[in-house]
C-alpha positions in Angstrom: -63.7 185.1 -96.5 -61.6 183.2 -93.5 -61.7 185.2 -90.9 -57.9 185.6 -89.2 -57.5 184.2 -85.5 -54.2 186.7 -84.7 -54.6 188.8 -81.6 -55.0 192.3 -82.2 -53.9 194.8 -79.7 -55.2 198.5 -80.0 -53.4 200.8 -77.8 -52.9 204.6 -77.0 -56.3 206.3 -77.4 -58.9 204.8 -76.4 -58.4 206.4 -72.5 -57.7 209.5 -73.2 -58.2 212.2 -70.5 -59.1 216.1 -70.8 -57.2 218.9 -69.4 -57.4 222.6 -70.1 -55.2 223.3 -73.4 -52.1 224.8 -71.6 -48.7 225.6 -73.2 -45.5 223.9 -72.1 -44.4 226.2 -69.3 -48.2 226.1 -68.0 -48.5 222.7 -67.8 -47.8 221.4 -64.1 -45.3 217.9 -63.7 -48.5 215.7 -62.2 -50.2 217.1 -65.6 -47.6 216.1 -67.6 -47.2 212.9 -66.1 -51.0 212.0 -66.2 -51.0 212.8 -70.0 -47.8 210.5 -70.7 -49.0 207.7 -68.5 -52.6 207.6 -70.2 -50.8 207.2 -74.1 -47.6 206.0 -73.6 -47.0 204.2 -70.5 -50.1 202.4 -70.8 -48.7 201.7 -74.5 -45.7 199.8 -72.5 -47.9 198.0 -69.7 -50.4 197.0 -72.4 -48.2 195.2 -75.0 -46.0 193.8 -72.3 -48.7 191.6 -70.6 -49.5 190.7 -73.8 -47.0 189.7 -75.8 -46.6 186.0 -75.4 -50.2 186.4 -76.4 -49.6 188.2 -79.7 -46.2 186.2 -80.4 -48.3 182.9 -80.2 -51.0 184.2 -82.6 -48.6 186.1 -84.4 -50.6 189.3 -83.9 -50.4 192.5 -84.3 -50.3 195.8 -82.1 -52.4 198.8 -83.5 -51.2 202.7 -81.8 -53.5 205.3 -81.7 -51.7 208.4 -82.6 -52.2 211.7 -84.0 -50.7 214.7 -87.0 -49.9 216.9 -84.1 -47.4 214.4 -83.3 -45.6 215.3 -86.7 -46.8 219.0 -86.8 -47.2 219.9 -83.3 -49.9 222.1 -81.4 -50.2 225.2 -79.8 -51.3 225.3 -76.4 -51.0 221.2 -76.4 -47.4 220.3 -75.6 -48.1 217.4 -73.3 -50.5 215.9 -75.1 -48.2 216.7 -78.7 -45.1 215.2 -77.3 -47.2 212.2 -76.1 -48.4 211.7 -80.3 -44.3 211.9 -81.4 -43.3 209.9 -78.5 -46.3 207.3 -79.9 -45.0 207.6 -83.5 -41.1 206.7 -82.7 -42.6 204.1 -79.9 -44.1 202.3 -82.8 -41.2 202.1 -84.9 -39.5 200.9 -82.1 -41.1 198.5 -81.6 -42.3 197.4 -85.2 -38.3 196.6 -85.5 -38.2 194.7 -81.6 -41.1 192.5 -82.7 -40.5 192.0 -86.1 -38.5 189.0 -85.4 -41.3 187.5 -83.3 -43.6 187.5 -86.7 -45.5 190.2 -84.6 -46.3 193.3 -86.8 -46.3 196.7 -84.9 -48.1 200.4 -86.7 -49.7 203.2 -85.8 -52.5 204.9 -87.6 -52.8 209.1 -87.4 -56.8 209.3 -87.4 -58.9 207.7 -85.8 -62.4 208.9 -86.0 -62.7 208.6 -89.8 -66.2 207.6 -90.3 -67.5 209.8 -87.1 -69.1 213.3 -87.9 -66.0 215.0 -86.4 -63.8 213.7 -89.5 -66.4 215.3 -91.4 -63.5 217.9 -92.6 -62.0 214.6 -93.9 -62.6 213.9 -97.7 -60.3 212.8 -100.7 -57.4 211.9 -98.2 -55.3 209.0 -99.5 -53.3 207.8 -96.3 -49.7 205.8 -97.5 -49.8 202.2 -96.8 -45.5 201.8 -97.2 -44.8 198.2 -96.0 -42.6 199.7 -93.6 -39.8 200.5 -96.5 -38.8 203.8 -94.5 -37.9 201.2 -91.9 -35.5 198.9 -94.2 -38.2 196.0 -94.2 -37.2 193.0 -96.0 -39.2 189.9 -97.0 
C-alpha cells in the first residue's frame, strides 16, 4: 500500500465549546457569535492559511458537520444553524477549489467507532462523487 503525501485539512469540530441548550430567542448575540466563530469562522481562517499548502499537495479539506444541520434541533439553534451553514460552506467550497485539484466534503458523524455511536449499526452513508453537485471528470 503507498501511502498518499496530500495535505489533509480537518476542520469544524474538533473545538467545539458547551453552552446551556437554549432556543433561538434565548440565545444571547456574544452566544451566538462564540458558537459561529468556533465552526464556521474558524472553518474560513483555517483553510485560508492553508490553501497554497493543500493546492500544492493537491489535498483535501475534511468538515466536521452534523444531521441537525439537515433536520434541525430543539433547544439548539446556534449550534443547528452553525451544521447547515457547515453543509452549504462545503459545497461551496468543493466547487471554488475544485479547479485547484483540491477536493472539499464534509462528513455528518463523527464519533462512529466511540461508545456514544453505540446507537449506530447497519447505517450505509452515500459516497455520491459529488453528482448532486454537477461533477464532471
Amino acid at each position: 500500500m503507498r501511502l498518499s503525501s496530500k495535505l489533509i485539512f480537518l476542520t469544524g469540530g474538533s473545538a467545539g465549546i458547551a453552552s446551556r441548550s437554549k432556543t433561538r430567542d434565548q440565545t444571547t448575540d456574544d452566544e451566538w457569535n462564540a458558537v459561529f466563530d468556533t465552526y464556521i469562522r474558524s472553518v474560513l481562517h483555517t483553510t485560508r492559511h492553508g490553501l497554497q499548502a493543500l493546492k500544492a499537495s493537491r489535498g483535501n479539506i475534511l468538515n466536521s458537520s452534523s444531521l441537525v444541520g439537515v433536520i434541525g434541533q430543539s433547544m439548539h439553534a446556534a449550534y443547528t444553524a452553525t451544521k447547515g451553514a457547515m453543509n452549504t460552506l462545503t459545497k461551496s467550497m468543493a466547487l471554488d477549489n475544485a479547479p485547484l485539484g483540491v477536493r472539499v466534503n464534509a462528513v455528518c458523524c463523527t464519533f462512529l467507532v466511540s461508545d456514544a455511536a453505540r446507537f449506530v449499526a447497519g447505517h450505509v452513508m452515500p459516497v455520491s462523487g459529488g453528482a448532486e453537485l454537477g461533477y464532471r471528470r
